[in-house]
C-alpha positions in Angstrom: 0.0 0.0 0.0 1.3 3.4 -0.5 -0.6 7.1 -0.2 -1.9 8.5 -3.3 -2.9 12.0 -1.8 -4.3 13.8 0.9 -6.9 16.2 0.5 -7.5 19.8 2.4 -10.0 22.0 2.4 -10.7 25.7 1.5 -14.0 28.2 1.2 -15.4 28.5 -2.1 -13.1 31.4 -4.2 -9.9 30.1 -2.0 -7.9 28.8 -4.8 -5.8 31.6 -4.5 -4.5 31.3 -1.0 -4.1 28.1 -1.1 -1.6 29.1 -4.2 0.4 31.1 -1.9 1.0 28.5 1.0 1.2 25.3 -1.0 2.6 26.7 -4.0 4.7 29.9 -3.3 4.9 28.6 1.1 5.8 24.8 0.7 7.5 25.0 -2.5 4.7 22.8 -4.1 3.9 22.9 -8.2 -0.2 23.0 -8.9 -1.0 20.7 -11.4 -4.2 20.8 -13.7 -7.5 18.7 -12.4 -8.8 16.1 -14.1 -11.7 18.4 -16.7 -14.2 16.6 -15.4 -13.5 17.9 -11.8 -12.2 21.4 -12.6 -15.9 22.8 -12.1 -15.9 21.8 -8.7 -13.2 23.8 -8.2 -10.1 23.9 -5.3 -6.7 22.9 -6.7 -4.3 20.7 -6.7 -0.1 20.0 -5.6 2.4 17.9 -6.1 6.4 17.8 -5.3 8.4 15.8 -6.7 12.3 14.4 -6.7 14.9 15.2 -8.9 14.6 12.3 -11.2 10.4 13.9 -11.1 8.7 11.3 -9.7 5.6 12.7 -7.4 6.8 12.7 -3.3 3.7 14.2 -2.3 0.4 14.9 -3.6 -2.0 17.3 -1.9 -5.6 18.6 -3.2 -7.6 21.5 -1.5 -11.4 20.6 -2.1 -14.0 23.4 -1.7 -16.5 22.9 1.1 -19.2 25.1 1.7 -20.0 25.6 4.6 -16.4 25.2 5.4 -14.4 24.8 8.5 -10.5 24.2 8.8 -8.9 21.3 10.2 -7.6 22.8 13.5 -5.8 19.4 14.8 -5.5 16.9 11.6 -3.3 17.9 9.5 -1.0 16.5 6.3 3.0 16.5 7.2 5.6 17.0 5.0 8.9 16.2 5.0 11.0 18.4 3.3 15.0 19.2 3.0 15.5 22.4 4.7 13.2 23.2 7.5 14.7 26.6 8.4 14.5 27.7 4.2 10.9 26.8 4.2 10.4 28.5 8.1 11.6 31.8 6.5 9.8 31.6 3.4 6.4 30.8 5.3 7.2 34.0 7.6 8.2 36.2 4.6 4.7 35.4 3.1 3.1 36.3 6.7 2.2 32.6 8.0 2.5 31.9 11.2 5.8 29.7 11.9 5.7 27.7 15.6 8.6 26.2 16.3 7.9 25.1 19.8 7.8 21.9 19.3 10.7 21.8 17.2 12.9 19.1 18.9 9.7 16.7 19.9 10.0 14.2 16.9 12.9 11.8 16.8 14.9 11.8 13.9 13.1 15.3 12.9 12.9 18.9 13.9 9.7 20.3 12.8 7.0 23.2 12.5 3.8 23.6 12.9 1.7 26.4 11.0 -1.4 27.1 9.5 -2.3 27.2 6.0 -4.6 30.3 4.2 -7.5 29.2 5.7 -6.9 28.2 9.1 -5.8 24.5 8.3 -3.4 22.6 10.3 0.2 22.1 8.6 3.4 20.2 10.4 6.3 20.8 8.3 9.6 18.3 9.0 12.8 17.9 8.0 15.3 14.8 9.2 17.7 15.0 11.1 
C-alpha cells in the first residue's frame, strides 16, 4: 500500500490562498485537475524528486460551509526546515517552532495554511 494524496480543504473562491502557502509557502507545483473535476473547483499539488517522480500529492477541495482542520493535519517532510520557516514567515504565515525538537529523527514546525488549516512541516535530522 502506499498514499496517493491527501486532501484539504478551503471556502469557495480560496484557490488563490491556497496558491500562496502550498505553491509559493511549501514549494509545491499545482497541477491541472482532471476536466471533469475542474468545475468543482479547489486545486491541486504535487512535489516531486529530482529524477520527477511525485513525493507528495495534496488537493484542497472546496467545502461550503467550510471549516478548517484545527488538529488533523497533512505532514511534510522536506530538506530544509529553516528555508521553508523563513519563506512561510516572509509570506506572513505563522511559523511555531515550539515543538521543534519533539520528533525523533526530525525537527519540525507547525503552521497554518490560508484558511486556518493545520500544517506540520519536517525535515530529518
Amino acid at each position: 500500500m502506499r498514499l496517493h494524496h491527501v486532501q484539504v480543504a478551503c471556502p469557495p473562491g480560496g484557490e488563490d490562498a491556497a496558491r500562496r502557502f502550498y505553491g509559493d509557502g511549501l514549494g509545491m507545483t499545482e497541477v491541472d485537475k482532471p476536466a471533469d473535476l475542474v468545475a468543482r473547483g479547489g486545486a491541486w499539488f504535487c512535489a516531486y524528486d529530482d529524477r520527477g517522480a511525485t513525493t507528495a500529492e495534496l488537493h484542497v477541495g472546496v467545502e461550503d460551509p467550510f471549516a478548517p482542520a484545527r488538529k488533523a493535519h497533512p505532514a511534510f517532510v522536506v530538506d530544509d526546515l529553516d528555508e521553508v520557516a523563513a519563506r512561510l514567515t516572509d509570506l506572513g504565515f505563522e511559523v511555531d517552532e515550539s515543538q521543534r525538537d519533539s520528533f525523533p529523527g526530525h525537527v519540525r514546525l507547525h503552521t497554518y495554511d490560508g484558511h486556518g488549516n493545520r500544517v506540520e512541516v519536517l525535515a530529518d535530522i
